[in-house]
FIMI-603537 format. One line per field, with one value per residue: x, z, y of N, C-alpha, C in turn; residue in one letter. Coordinates in pm, whole numbers, m for minus. Atoms other than C-alpha are relative to their C-alpha. Layout:
BEGIN
n.c1 = [X|...]
n.c3 = [Z|...]
n.c2 = [Y|...]
ca.c1 = [X|...]
ca.c3 = [Z|...]
ca.c2 = [Y|...]
c.c1 = [X|...]
c.c3 = [Z|...]
c.c2 = [Y|...]
resn = [A|...]
This chain:
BEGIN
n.c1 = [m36|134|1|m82|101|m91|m5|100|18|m99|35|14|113|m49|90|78|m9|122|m27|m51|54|77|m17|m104|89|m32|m1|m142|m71|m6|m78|m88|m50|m43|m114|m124|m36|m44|m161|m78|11|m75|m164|m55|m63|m110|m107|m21|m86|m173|m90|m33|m78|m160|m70|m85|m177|m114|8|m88|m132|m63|m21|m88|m96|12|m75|m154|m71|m33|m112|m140|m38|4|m98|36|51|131|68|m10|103|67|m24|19|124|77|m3|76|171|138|41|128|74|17|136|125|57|67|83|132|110|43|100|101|126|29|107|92|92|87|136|81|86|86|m74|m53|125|47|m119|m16|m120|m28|60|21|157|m7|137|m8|m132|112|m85|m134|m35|m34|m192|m46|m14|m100|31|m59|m8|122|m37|m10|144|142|m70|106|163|26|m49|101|126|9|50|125|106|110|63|19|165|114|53|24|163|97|65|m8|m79|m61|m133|m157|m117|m23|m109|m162|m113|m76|m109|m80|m56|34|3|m131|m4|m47|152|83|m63|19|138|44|m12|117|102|2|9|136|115|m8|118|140|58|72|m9|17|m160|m85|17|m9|m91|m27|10|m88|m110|1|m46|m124|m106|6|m110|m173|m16|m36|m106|m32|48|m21|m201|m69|36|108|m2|38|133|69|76|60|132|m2|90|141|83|42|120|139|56|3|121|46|m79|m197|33|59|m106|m37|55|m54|m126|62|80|m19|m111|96|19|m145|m22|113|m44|m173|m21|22|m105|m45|48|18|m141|0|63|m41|m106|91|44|m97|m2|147|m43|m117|m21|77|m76|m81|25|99|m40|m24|m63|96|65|151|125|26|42|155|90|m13|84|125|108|71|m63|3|93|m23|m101|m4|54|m66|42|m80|102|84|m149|20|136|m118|m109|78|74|m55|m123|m80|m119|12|m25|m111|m36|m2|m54|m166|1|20|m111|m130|48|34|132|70|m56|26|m26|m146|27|18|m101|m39|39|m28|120|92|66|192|68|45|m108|0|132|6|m154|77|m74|42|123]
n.c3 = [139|97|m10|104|59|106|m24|32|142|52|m102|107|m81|111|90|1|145|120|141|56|71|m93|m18|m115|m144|m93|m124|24|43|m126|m88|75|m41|m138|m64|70|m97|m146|m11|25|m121|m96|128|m90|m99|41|48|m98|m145|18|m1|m170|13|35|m89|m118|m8|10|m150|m83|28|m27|m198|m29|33|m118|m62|46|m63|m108|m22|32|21|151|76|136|135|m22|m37|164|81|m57|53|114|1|m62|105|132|m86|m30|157|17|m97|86|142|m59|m30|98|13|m56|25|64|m34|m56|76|156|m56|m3|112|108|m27|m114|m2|m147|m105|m6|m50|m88|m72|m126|m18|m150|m67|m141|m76|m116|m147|m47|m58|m106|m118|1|71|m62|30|71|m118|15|m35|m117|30|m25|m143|m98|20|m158|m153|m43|41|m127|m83|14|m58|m156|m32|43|28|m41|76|176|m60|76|86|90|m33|m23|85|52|32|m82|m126|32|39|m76|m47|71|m50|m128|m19|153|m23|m7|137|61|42|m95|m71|78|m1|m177|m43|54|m76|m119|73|50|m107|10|87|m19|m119|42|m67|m10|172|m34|m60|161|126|m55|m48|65|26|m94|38|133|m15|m14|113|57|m33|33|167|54|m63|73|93|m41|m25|m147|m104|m32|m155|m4|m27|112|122|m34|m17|149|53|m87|80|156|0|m20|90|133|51|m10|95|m134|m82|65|41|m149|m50|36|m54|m163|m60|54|m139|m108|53|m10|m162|m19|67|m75|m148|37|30|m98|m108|27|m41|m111|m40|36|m115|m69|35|33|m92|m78|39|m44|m134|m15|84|m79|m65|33|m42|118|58|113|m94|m51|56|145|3|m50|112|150|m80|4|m88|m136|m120|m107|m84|m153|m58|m79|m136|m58|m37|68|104|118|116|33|92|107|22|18|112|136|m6|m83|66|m20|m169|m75|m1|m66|m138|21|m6|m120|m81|25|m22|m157|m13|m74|m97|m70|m169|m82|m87|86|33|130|139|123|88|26|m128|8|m9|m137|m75|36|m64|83|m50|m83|m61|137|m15]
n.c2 = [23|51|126|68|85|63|102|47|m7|101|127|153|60|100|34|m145|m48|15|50|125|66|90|143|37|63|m87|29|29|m75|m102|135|m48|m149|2|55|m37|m125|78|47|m139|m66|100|8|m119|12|73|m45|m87|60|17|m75|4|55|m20|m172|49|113|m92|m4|108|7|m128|m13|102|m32|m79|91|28|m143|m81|155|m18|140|76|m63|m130|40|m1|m132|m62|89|m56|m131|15|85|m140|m163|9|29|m87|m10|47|m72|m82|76|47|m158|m90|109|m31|m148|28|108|m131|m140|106|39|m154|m45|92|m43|68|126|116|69|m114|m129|5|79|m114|m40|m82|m15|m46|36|m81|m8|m75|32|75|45|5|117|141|51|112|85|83|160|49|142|88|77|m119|m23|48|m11|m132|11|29|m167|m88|28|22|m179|m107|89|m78|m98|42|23|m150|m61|61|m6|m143|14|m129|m83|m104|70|93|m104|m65|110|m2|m98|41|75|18|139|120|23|93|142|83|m12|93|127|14|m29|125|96|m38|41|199|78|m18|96|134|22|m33|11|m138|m64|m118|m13|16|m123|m105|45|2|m122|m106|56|m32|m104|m3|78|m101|m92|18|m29|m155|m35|80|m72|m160|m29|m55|96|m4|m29|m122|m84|m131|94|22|m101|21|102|m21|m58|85|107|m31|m81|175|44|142|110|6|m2|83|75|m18|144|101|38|87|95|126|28|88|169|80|43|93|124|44|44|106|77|62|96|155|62|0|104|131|70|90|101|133|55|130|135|84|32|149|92|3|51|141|172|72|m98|m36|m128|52|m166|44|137|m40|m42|85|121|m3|m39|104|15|m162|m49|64|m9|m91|45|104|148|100|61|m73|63|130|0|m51|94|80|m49|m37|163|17|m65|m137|m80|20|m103|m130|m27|m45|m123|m103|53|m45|m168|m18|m9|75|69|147|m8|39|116|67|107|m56|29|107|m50|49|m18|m16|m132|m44|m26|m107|m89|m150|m79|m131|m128|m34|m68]
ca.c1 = [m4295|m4540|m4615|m4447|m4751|m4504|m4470|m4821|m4833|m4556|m4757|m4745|m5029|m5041|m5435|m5536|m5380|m5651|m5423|m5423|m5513|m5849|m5739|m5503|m5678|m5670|m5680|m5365|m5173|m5224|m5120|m4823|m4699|m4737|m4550|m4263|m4273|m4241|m3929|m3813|m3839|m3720|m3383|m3337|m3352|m3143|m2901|m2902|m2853|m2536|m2419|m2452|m2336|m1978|m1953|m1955|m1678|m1484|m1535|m1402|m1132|m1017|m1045|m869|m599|m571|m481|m243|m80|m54|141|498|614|537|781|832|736|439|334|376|157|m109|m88|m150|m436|m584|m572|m736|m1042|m1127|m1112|m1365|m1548|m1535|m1736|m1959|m2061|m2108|m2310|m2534|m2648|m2697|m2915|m3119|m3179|m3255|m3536|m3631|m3725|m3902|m4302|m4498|m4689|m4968|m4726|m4527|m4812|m4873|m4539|m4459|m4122|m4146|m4312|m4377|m4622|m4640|m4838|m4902|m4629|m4784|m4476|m4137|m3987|m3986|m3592|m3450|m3470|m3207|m3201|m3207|m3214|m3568|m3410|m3335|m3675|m3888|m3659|m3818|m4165|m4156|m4021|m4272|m4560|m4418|m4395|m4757|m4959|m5170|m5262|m5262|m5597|m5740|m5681|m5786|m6144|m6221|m6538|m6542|m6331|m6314|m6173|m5949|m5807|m5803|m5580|m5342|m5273|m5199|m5025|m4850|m4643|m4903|m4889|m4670|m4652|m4558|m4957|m5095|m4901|m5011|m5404|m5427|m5276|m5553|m5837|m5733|m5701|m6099|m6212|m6060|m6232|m6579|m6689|m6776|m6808|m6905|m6545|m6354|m6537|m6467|m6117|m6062|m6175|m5967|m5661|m5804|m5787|m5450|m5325|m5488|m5330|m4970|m5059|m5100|m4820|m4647|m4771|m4667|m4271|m4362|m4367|m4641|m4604|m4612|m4903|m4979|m4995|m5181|m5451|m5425|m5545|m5839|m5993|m5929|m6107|m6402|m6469|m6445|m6693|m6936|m6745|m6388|m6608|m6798|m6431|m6323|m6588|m6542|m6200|m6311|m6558|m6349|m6064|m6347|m6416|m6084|m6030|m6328|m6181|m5820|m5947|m6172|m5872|m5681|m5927|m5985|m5586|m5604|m5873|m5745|m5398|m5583|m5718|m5432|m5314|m5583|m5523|m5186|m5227|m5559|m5290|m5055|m5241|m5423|m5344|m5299|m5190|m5542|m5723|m6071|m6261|m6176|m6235|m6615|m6695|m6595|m6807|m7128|m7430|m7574|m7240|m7182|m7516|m7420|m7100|m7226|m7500|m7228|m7456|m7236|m7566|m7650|m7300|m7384|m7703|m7455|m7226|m7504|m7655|m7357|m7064|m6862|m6546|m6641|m6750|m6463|m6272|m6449|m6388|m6038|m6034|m6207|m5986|m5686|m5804|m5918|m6265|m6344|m6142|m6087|m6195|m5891|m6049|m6067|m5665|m5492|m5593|m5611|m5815|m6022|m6162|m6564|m6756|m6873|m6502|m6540|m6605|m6676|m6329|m6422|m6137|m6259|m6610]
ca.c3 = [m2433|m2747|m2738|m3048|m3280|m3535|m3408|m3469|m3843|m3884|m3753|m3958|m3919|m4145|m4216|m4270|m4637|m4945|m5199|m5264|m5576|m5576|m5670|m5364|m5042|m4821|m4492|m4597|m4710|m4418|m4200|m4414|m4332|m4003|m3937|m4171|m3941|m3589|m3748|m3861|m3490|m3335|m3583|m3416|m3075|m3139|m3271|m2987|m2690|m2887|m2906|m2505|m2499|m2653|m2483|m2139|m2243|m2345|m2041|m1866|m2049|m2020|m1613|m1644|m1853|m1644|m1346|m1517|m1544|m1183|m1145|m1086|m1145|m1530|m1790|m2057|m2359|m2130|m2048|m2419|m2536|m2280|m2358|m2717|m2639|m2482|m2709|m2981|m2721|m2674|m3081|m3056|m2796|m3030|m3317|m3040|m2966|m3282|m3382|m3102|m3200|m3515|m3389|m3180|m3448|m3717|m3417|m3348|m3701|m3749|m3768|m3479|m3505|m3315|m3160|m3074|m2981|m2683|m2507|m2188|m2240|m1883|m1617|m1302|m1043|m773|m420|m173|106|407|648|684|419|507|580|398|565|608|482|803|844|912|1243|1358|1206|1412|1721|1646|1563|1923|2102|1981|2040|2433|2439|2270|2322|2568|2332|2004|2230|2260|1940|1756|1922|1894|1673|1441|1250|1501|1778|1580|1468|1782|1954|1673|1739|2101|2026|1603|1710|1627|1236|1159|972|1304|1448|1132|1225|1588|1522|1242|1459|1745|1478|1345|1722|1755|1464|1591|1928|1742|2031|1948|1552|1631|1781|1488|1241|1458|1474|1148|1040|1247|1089|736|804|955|603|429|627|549|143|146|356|104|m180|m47|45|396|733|851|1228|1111|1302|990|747|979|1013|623|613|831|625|313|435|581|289|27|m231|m218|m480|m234|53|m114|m214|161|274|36|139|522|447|224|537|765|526|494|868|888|687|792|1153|1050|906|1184|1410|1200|1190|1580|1616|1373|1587|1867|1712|1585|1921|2087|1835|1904|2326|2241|2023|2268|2535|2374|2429|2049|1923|1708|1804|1984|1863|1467|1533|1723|1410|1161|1411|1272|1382|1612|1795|1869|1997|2227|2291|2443|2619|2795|2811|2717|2617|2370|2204|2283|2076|1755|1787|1738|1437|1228|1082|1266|1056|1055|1451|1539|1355|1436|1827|1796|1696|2008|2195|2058|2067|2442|2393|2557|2812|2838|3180|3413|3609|3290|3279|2935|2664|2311|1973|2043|2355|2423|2417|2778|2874|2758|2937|2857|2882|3168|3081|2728|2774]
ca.c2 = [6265|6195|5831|5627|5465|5362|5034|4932|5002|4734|4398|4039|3885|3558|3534|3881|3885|3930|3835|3513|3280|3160|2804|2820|2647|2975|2854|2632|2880|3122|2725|2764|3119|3084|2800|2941|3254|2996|2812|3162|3290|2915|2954|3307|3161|2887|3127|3356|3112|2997|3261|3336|3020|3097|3440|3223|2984|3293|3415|3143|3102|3461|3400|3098|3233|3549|3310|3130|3465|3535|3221|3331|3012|3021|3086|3380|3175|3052|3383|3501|3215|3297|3652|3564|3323|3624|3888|3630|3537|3870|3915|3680|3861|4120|3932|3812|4158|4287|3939|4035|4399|4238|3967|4303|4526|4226|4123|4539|4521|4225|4282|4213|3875|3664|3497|3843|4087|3948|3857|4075|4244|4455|4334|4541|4470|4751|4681|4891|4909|4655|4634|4555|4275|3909|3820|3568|3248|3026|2614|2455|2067|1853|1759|2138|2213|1985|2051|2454|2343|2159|2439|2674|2444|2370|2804|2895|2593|2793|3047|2832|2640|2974|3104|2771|2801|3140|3197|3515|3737|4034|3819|3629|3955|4099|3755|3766|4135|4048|3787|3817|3493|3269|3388|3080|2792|2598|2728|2595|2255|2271|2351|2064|1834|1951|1922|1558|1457|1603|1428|1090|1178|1195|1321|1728|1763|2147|2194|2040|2249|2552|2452|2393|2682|2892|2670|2778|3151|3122|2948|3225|3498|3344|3305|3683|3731|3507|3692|4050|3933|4031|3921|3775|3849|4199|4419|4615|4287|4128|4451|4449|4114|4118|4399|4256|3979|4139|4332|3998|3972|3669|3490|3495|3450|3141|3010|3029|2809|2574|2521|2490|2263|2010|2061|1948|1621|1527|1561|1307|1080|1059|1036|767|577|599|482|152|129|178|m87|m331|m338|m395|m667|m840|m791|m968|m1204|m1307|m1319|m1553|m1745|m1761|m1883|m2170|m2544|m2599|m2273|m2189|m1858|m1946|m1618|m1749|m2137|m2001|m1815|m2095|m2381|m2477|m2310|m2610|m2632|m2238|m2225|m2571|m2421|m2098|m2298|m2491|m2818|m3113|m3302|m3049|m3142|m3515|m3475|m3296|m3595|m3843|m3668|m3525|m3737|m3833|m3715|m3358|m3315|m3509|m3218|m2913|m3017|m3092|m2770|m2602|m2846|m2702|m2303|m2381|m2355|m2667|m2849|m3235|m3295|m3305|m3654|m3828|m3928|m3912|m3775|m3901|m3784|m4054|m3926|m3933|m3624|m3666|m3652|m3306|m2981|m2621|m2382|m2135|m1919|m1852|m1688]
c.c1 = [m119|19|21|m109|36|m20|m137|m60|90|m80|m6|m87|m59|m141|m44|31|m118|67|33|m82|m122|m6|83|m137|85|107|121|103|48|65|131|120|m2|91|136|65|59|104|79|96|78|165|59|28|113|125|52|28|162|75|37|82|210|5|26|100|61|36|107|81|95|22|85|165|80|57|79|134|88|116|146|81|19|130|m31|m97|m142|m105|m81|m123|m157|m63|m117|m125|m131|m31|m93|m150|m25|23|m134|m68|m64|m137|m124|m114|m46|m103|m137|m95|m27|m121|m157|m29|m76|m177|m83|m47|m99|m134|m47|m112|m108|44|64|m74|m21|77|94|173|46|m114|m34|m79|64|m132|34|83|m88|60|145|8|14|176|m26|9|97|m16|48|m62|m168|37|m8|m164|m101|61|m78|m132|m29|m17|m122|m158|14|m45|m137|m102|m126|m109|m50|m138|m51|m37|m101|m204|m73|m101|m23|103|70|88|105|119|89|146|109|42|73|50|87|75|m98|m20|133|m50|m47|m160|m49|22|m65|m179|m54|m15|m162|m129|m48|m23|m213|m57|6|m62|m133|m68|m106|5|19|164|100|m9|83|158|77|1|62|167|m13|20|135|66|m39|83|165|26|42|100|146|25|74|104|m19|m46|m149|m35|3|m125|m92|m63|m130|m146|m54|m134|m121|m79|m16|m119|m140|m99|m50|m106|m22|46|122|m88|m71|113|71|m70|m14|88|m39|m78|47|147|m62|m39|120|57|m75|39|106|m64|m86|104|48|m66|m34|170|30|m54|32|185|m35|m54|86|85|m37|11|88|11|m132|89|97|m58|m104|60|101|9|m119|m68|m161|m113|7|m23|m162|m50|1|m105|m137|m100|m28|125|40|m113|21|146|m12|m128|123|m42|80|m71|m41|121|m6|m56|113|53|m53|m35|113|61|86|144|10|m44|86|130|m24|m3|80|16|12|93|127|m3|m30|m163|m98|79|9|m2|98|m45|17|159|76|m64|2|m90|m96|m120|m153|m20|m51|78|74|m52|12|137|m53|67|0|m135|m123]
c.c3 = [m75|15|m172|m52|m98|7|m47|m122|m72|53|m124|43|m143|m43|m8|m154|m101|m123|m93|m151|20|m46|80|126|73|120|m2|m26|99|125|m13|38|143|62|m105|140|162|m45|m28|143|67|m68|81|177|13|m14|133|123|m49|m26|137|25|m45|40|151|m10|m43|121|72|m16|25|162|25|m12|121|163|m15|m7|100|79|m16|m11|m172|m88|m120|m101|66|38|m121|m71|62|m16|m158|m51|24|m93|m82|53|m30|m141|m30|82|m115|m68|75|m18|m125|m92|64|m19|m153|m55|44|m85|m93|113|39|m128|m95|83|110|m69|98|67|91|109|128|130|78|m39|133|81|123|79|156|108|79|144|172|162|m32|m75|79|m25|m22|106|m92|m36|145|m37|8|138|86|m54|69|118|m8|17|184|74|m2|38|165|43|m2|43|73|m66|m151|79|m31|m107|m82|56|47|m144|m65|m1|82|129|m5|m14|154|85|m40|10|127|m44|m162|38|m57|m158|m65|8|148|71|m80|40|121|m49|m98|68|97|m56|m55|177|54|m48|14|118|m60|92|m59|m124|m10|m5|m57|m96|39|4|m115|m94|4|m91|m168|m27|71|m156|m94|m1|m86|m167|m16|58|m109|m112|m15|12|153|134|86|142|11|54|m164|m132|66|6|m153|m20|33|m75|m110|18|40|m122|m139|m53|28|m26|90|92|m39|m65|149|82|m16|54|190|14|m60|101|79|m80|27|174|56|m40|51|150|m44|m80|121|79|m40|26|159|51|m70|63|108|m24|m14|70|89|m35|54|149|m4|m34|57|154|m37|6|m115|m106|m133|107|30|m51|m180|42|63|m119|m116|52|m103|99|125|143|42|75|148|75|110|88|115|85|m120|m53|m115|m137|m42|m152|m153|m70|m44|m148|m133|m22|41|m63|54|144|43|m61|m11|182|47|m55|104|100|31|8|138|45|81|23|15|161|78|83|m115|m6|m124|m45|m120|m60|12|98|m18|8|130|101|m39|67|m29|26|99|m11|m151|m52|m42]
c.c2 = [m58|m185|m12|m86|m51|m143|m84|m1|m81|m161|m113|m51|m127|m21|136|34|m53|m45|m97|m39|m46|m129|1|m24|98|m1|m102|64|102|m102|38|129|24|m93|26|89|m103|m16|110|14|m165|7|112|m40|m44|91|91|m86|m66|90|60|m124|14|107|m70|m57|87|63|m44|m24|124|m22|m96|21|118|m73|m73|109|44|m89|60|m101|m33|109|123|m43|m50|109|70|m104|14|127|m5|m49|124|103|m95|m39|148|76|m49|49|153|6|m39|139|61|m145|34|126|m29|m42|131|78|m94|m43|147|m4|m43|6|m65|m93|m69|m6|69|108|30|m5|171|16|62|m65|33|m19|107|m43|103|m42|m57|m7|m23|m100|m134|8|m112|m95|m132|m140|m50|m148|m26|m12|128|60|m12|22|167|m21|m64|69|74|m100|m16|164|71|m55|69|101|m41|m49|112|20|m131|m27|97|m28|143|102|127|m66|m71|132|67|m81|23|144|m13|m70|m56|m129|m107|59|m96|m118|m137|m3|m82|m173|m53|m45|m149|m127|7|m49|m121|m48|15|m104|m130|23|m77|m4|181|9|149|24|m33|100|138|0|m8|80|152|m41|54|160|25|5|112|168|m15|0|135|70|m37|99|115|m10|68|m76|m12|29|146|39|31|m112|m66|107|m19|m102|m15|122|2|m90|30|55|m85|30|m137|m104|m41|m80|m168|m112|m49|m104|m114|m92|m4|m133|m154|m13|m120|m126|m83|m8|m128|m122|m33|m87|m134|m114|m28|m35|m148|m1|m35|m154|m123|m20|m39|m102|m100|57|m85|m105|m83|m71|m124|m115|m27|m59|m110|m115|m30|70|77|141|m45|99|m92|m145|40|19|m87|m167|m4|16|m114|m33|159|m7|m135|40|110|m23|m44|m74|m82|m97|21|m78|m151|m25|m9|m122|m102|46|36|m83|66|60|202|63|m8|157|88|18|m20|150|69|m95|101|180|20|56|m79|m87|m164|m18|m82|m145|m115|m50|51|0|m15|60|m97|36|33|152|51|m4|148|117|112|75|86|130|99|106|m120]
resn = [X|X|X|X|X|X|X|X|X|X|X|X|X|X|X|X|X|X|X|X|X|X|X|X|X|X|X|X|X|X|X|X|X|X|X|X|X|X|X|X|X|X|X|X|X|X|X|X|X|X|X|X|X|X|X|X|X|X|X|X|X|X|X|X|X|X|X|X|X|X|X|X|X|X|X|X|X|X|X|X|X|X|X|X|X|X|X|X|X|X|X|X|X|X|X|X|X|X|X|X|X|X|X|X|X|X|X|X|X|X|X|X|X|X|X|X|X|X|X|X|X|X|X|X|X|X|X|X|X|X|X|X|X|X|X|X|X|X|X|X|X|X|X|X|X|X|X|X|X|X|X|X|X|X|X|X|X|X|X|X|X|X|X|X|X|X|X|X|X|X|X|X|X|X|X|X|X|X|X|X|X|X|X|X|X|X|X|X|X|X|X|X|X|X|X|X|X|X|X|X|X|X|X|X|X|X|X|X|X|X|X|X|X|X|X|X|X|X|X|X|X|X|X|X|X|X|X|X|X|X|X|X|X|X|X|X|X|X|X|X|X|X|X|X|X|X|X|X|X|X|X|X|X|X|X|X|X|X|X|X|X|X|X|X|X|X|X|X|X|X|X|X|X|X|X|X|X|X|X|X|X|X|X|X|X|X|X|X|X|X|X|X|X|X|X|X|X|X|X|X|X|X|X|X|X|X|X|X|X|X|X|X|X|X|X|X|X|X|X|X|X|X|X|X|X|X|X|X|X|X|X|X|X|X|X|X|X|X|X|X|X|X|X|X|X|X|X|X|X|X|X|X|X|X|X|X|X|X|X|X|X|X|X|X|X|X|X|X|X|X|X|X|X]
């Protein structure tokens, strides 16, 4: 059929008119006319969802009524009034209907605009046919979720290793045709995990990257699997994808590594987190069992580092002269309590021959802790 060019000799277009005043401010005027035309066009929506609007509650009422109806239970005069209700809904159904081809030709005949011109009435998008459709997948819980995701890592784990440290496109392709199972979410879940546990090694950097890499072309695969509506464990999507990807311009290919290489940072970082979280529980473990086995309930590692210099260095001599010396020289207030302190942390021992002891006790009834370092 001849194509229809009619349409395009009707267009509104709010600054394109020459005929204005020239004491009128143009470029105001053309402001002006366009936003007339928006509230025009927002007035028409408005009008049109209320009017969908009251065609569903007629609707509903007609279905409602209609079941009242079927009710053998109801009486004549309620039947008759029902009846009656009915007939004047779908009067109004009527008016709806002829309201709406009102509304449609009054908008078929109004000029195409800016705002108009551009606004997709059909949109089709044809691909080319890759494989069988993804089936619909069911909501399942978080709980039956990770109970699959387990499963499948106890079943594949052999082969998810492999695949996650193969190096290059032809052998990855080649794996995942032997083995389409590992195009799933649940691999991606597996190989991250594998890659964070690497990067908290920090023993092989190489072997992360490589690793992570492998986890970034997985996630790619499943977008375009995504994309397409089909399954990704398909042979044929899977072949698909692999020669899409070989073929990539620079720019794709240059977007691809990107995204590997800010994987591989962020792997770097996380694992570096958790290894300070690791080491600072360890720590304030350590803490607590020093704090728990001290005389006087202080931790001996923080009372060492808070000592003044001249007595750490006589403390880790362990000469009790050196301390004499100290005791002679500083005041007396402040040695007497930074070695009540190591007293009480277990840093340094009142010697067991000496009898009771008392804060007043001498310094040379003092002896190093041996069980402290």
């Amino acid at each position: 059929m001849p194509i229809d060019y009619s349409k395009w000799k009707n267009i509104e277009v709010s600054d394109d008119e020459d005929d204005t005043h020239p004491n009128i401010d143009t470029p105001s005027l053309f402001r002006w006319r366009h936003q007339a035309r928006l509230e025009r066009m927002a007035e028409q929506k408005i009008e049109k969802e209320e009017l969908e609007k009251k065609k569903g509650t007629t609707s509903s009422k007609i279905e409602d009524l209609n079941k009242k109806l079927a009710d053998s239970s109801l009486s004549e005069e309620e039947k008759k009034a029902a009846e009656a209700e009915i007939a004047e809904i779908k009067k109004q159904e009527e008016d709806f209907r002829k309201k709406e081809a009102e509304l449609e030709e009054k908008e078929r005949l109004q000029p195409w605009n800016v705002d108009t011109i551009g606004t997709v009435k059909i949109d089709k998008t044809r691909i080319t046919k890759v494989g069988e459709k993804k089936p619909e997948t069911k909501n399942i819980s978080d709980e039956e979720d990770s109970k699959r995701m387990y499963k499948y890592f106890d079943e594949h784990e052999s082969k998810l290793k492999v695949f996650s440290r193969l190096e290059g496109l032809d052998k990855t392709e080649e794996y995942m045709l032997e083995y389409p199972l590992l195009a799933s979410e649940y691999a991606v879940n597996w190989i991250t995990i594998e890659a964070l546990n690497l990067a908290i090694e920090d023993k092989n950097d190489k072997e992360m990257c490589v690793v992570a890499e492998q986890n970034t072309v997985l996630q790619y695969l499943l977008e375009l699997a995504k994309s397409l509506k089909a399954e990704p464990t398909n042979t044929n999507m899977i072949k698909n994808f692999f020669k899409k990807f070989k073929a990539a311009d620079p720019q794709y290919m240059k977007h691809f590594h990107d995204e590997v290489a800010s994987f591989q940072n962020r792997l770097r970082l996380r694992a570096k987190q958790k290894r300070d979280d690791a080491l600072a529980e360890y720590e304030a473990e350590e803490k607590q069992k020093r704090i728990a086995e001290a005389p006087g309930g202080l931790d001996p590692q923080e009372v060492f580092e808070t000592l003044p210099v001249e007595m750490r260095e006589a403390f880790e001599s362990r000469e009790i002269s050196r301390l004499q010396d100290i005791a002679a020289n500083m005041d007396e207030e402040v040695f007497s309590y930074h070695l009540k302190r190591c007293i009480d942390s277990g840093l340094w021992v009142p010697n067991v021959n000496a009898g009771e002891d008392d804060d007043d006790e001498e310094v040379d009834e003092v002896q190093p802790s041996t069980s402290n370092g």
